[in-house]
C-alpha positions in Angstrom: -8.0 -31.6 -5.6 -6.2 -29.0 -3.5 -3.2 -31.1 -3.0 -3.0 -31.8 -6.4 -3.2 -27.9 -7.4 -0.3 -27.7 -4.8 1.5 -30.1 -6.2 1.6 -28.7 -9.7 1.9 -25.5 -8.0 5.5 -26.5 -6.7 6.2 -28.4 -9.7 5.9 -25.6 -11.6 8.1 -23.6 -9.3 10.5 -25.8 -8.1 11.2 -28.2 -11.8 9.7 -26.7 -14.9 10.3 -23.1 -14.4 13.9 -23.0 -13.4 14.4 -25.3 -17.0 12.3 -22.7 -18.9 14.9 -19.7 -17.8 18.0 -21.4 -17.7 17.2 -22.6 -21.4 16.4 -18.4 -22.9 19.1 -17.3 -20.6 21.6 -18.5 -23.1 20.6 -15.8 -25.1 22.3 -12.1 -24.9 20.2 -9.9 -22.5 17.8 -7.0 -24.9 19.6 -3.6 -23.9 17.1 -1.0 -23.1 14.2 -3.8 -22.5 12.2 -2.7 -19.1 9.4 -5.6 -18.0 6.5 -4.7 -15.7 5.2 -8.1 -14.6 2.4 -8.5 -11.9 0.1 -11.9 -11.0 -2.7 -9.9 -8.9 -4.5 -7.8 -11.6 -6.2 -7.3 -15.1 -4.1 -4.0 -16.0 -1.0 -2.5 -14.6 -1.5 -2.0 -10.9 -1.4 1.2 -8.9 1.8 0.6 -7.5 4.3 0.5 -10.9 1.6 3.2 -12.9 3.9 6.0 -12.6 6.9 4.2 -13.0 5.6 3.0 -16.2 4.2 6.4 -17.3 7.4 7.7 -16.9 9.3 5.1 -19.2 6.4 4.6 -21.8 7.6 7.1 -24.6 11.2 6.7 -23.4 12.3 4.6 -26.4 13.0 1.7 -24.6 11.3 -1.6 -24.8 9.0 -1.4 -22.4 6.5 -4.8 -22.0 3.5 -5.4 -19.6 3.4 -9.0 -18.3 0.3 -8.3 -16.2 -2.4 -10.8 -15.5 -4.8 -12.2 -12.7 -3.4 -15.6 -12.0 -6.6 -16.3 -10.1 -8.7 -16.2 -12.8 -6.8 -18.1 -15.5 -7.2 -22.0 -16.4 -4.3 -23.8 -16.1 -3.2 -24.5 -19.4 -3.6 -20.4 -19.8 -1.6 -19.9 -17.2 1.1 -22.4 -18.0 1.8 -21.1 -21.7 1.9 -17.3 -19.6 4.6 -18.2 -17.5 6.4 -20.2 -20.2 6.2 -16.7 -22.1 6.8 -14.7 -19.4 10.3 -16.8 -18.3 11.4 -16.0 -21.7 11.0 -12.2 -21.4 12.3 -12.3 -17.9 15.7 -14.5 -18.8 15.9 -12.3 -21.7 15.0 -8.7 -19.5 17.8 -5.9 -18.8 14.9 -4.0 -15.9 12.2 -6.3 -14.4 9.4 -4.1 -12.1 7.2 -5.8 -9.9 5.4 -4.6 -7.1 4.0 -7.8 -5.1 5.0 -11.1 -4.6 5.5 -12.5 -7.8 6.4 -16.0 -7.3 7.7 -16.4 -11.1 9.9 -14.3 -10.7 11.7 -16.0 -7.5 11.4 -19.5 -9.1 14.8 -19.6 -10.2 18.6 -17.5 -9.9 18.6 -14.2 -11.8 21.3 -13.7 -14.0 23.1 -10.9 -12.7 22.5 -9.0 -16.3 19.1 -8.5 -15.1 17.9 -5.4 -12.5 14.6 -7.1 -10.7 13.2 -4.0 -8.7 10.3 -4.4 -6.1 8.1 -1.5 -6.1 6.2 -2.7 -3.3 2.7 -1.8 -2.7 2.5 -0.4 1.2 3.7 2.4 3.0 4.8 2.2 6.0 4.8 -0.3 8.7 1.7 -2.0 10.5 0.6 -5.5 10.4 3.6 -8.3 10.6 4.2 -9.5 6.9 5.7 -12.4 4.9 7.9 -14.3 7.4 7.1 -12.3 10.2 3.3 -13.7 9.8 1.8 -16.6 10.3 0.5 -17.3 6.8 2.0 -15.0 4.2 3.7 -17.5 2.6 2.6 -20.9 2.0 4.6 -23.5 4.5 5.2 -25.3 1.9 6.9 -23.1 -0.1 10.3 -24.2 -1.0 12.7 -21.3 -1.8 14.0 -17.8 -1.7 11.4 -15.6 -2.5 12.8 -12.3 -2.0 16.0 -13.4 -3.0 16.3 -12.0 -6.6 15.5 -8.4 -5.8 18.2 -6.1 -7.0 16.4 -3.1 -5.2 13.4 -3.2 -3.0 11.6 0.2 -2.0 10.4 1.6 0.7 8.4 4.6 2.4 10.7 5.9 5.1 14.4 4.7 6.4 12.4 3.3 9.6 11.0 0.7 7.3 14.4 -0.7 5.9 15.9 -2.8 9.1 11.7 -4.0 9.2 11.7 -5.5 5.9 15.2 -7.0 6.0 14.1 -8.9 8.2 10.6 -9.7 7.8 11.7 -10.4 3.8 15.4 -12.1 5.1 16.7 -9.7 2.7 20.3 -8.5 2.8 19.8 -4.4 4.2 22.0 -3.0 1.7 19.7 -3.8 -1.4 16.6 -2.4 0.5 16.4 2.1 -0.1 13.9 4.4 1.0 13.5 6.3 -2.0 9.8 6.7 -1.3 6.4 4.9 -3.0 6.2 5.5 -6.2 2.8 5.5 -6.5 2.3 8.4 -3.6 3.9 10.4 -6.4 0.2 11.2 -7.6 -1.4 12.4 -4.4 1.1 15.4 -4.9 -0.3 15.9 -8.4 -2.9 18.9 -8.1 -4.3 17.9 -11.9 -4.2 14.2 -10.7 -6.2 14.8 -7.7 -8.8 17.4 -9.3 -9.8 14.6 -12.0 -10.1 12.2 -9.3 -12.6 14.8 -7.1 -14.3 15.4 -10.8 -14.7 11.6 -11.5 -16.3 11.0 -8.4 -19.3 13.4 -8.2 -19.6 12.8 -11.7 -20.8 9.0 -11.0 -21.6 10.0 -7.6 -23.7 13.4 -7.4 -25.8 12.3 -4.3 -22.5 12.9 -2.0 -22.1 16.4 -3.1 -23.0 18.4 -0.4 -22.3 15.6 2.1 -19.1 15.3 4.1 -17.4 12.4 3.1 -16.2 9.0 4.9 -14.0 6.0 3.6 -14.4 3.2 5.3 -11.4 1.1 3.7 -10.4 -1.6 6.0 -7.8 -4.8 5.0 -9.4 -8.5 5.5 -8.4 -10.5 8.0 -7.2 -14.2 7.3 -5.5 -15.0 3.5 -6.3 -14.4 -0.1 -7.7 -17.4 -0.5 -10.1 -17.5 2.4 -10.4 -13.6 3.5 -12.9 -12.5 5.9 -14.2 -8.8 6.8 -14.5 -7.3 10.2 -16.6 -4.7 11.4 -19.4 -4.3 8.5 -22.3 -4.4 10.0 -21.1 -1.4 12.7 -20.2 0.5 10.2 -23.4 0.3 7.9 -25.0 1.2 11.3 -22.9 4.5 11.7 -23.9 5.2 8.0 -27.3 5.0 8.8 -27.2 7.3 12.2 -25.0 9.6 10.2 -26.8 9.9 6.8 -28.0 13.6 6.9 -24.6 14.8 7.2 -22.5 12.4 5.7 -21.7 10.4 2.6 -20.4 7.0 3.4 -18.1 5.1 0.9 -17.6 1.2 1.6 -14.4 -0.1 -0.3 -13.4 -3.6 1.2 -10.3 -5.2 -0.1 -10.0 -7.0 -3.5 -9.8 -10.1 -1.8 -13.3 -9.8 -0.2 -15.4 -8.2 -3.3 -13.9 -11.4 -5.1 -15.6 -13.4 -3.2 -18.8 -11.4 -1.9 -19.0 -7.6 -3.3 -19.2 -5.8 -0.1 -18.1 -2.1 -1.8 -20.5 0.5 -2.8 -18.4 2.4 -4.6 -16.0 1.2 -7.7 -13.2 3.7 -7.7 -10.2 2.4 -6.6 -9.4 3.2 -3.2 -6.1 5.5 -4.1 -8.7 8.0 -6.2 -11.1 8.5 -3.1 -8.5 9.5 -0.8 -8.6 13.1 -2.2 -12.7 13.4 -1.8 -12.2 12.0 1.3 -13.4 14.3 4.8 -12.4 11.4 7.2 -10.7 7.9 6.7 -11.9 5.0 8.6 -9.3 1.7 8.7 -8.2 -0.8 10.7 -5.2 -2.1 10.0 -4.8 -1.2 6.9 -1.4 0.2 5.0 -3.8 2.7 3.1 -3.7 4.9 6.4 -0.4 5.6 5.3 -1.1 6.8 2.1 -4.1 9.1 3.7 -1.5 10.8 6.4 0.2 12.3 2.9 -3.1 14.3 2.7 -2.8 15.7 6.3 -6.4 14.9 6.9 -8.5 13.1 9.9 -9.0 9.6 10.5 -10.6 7.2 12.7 -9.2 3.9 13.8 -12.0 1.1 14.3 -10.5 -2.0 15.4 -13.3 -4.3 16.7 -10.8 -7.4 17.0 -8.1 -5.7 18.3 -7.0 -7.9 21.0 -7.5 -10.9 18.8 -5.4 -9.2 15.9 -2.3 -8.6 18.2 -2.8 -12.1 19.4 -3.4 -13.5 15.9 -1.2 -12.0 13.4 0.7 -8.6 15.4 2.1 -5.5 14.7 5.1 -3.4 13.7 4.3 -0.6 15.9 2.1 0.4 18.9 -0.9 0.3 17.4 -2.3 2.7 20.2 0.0 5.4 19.7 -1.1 5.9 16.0 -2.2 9.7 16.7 -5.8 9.2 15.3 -8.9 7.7 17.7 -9.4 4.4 18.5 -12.9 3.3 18.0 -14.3 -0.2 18.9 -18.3 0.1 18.9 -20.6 1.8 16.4 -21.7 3.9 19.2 -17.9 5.2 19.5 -17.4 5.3 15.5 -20.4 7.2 15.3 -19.5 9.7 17.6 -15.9 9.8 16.6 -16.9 10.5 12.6 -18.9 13.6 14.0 -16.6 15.0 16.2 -13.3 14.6 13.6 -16.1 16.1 11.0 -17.0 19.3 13.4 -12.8 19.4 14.6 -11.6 19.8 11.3 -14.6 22.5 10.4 -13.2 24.1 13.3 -9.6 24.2 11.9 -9.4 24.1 8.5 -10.5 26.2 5.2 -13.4 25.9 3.1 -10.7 24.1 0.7 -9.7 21.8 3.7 -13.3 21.0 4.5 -13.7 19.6 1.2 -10.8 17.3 1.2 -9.3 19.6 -1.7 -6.2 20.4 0.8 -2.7 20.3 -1.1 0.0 18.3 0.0 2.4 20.5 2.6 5.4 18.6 2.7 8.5 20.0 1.6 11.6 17.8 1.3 14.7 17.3 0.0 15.6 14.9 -2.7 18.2 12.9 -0.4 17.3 8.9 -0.6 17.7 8.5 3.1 17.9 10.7 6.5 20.6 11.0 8.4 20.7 8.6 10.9 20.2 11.6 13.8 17.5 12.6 12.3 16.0 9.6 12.0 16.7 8.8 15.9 15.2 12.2 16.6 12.3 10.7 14.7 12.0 8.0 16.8 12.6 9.8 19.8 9.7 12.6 18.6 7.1 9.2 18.4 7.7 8.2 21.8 7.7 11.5 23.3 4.1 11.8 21.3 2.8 8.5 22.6 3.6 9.4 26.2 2.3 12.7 26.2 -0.7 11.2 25.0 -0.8 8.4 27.6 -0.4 10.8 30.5 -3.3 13.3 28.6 -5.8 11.6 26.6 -9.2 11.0 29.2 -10.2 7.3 29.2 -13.0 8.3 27.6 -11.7 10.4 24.4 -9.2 7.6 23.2 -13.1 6.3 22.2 -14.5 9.0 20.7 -16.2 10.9 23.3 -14.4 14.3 22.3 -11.9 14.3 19.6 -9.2 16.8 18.9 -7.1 16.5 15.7 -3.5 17.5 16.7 -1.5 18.0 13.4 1.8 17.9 15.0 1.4 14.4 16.6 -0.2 13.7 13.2 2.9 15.1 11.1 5.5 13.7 13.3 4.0 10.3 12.7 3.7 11.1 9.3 7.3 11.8 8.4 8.5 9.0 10.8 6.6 6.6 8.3 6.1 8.2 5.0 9.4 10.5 5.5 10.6 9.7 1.7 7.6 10.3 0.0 7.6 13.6 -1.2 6.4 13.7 -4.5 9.8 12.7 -6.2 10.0 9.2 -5.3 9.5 8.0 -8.9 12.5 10.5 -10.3 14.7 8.7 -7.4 13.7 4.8 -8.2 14.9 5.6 -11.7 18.0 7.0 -10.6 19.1 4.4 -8.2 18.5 1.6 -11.5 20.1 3.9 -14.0 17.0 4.9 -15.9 17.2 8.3 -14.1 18.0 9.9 -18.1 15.2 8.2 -19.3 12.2 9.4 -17.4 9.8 11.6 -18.6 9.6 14.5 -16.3 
């Protein structure tokens, strides 16, 4: 059975879909049509929200293409992509945020502007041809090939995803995430706080901790790391603190692990401390200038396994590997950052501090002062940090490491990324301010 799914799979791909475009391409491209197309989810994802919120009363022809290919019989899903080649042959603005294997299934016509959103910040885990099993071996094609514009959270990312993508550098601009656009919303983030202790009311007066940690294999056969430790810390910690367990999609689809059903992206604001592992949500989280603790049970096995962008020990957060060192870490970031911050801070109400300018990219000094700033940070550290507080033992929260890191990774994102993705495509006049 599964190498007949695969088989249809690449007949679909490789045959039937090409036919399907190359037969509505004959018609005249729809001036001012916009397409949002995604294969991963029920409703318009996360990642293209505010790009769409900003177009959706624009008077253009804006369509949503958005389904959960994962969930759809076959013959469902093969009169959805025979509806959705038309739109896309027929599209002047395609948005899409995460592999979307429709959309790479034949040559775009060069009337058509296919912009990747993408849905990380940053740079962590190795990805698409830099892992091991991304993509499918095999896949036969260029999957990243018909991107127009693909964006990204900081210029340090660019050279990273050209390669890891085989993507020429030029079409590749770190304009910033759209989506980190709402975490410098104040009315965004106050209904988020106001949603959650709303369904949640036995965490008020609790600190908070989001355990929000990425799965470990691939979509189809995920597998979580580190669950019963942390369920452990939960317990030890309970009087003080309010834990929130959010495992990835991938994972609840296949055995609900999370406690909590707000999205991830609307818990960041309540949050008092993040716990990850390798995980791109960390770099959402640094936008909020808040603590974090990094508990990486497999670590040695990860780097071996699958590998990273960056040193993962240098991230300027603790490195936890027991429950006995989570525990410990949790309290001590919880009683650091009462130490340091407001009574605003303390409740993870803090507004975003960065203040940029609205150039796409740095100057390439600044960004090797950047660079140069990170590895100054990670020897300091090296040459500082006891054996023992790298686990926990005695935590200090040092915002300058943390902001350095911050705007080497998440630079771009500023709160304007959205206005600048719409410029770059030429729907700049168009969006809703």
């Amino acid at each position: 059975m599964f190498q007949i799914k695969q088989f249809l799979k690449m007949f679909l791909q490789n045959a039937l879909l090409p036919l399907i475009y190359a037969w509505y391409a004959r018609r005249l491209v729809r001036k001012g049509s916009v397409l949002f197309a995604d294969g991963h989810h029920e409703e318009i994802p996360f990642s293209m929200r505010r790009v769409y919120e900003a177009l959706a009363d624009s008077g253009l022809q804006v369509q949503v293409c958005v389904r959960d290919f994962g969930r759809m019989s076959w013959g469902a899903l093969f009169r959805y992509l025979i509806w959705f080649m038309k739109q896309y042959a027929t599209s002047e603005y395609v948005f899409v945020c995460d592999y979307y294997l429709p959309a790479a299934s034949c040559r775009k016509r060069k009337e058509t502007t296919l912009v990747q959103l993408w849905h990380s910040c940053g740079l962590m885990k190795k990805i698409a041809y830099d892992a091991g099993d991304d993509i499918p071996k095999h896949y036969r094609g260029d999957m990243f090939g018909n991107y127009t514009y693909l964006t990204l959270s900081a210029p340090v990312c660019v050279p990273v995803h050209a390669k890891a993508l085989r993507m020429p550098q030029e079409r590749i601009r770190a304009t910033g995430i759209s989506r980190t656009d709402y975490y410098f919303d104040r009315e965004w983030n106050r209904r988020c706080r106001e949603q959650f202790y709303r369904r949640y009311p036995q965490a008020k007066g609790k600190k908070i901790a989001l355990w929000a940690p990425t799965f470990r294999g691939n979509a189809a056969m995920p597998r979580l790391e580190g669950l019963e430790a942390v369920q452990a810390a939960a317990a030890e910690l309970s009087d003080e603190w309010y834990f929130i367990l959010k495992a990835h999609p991938h994972i609840d689809a296949h055995t609900p692990v999370s406690n909590c059903e707000i999205p991830t992206e609307e818990l960041l604001t309540v949050a008092d401390v993040l716990i990850t592992d390798y995980s791109s949500i960390l770099f959402d989280y640094l936008l909020y200038r808040k603590p974090a603790v990094l508990f990486a049970p497999d670590l040695e096995q990860y780097v071996t396994n699958r590998g990273f962008y960056l040193d993962y020990r240098s991230i300027p957060y603790p490195l936890t590997q027991t429950v006995e060192e989570l525990t410990a870490a949790v309290r001590a970031c919880g009683r650091e950052w009462e130490n340091q911050g407001s009574d605003e801070q303390k409740r993870g109400t803090r507004r975003l501090e960065i203040q940029k300018s609205d150039e796409q990219e740095c100057e390439a000094q600044e960004l090797e002062d950047l660079k140069q700033k990170k590895q100054e940070c990670g020897a300091q550290k090296k040459t500082r940090r006891p054996e023992g507080q790298e686990r926990g033992d005695s935590i200090h929260i040092n915002m300058e490491e943390i902001d350095q890191f911050r705007e080497l990774y998440v630079g771009a994102c500023d709160g304007h990324a959205t206005q600048r993705i719409l410029e770059l495509v030429g729907l700049g006049a168009y969006a809703k301010k």
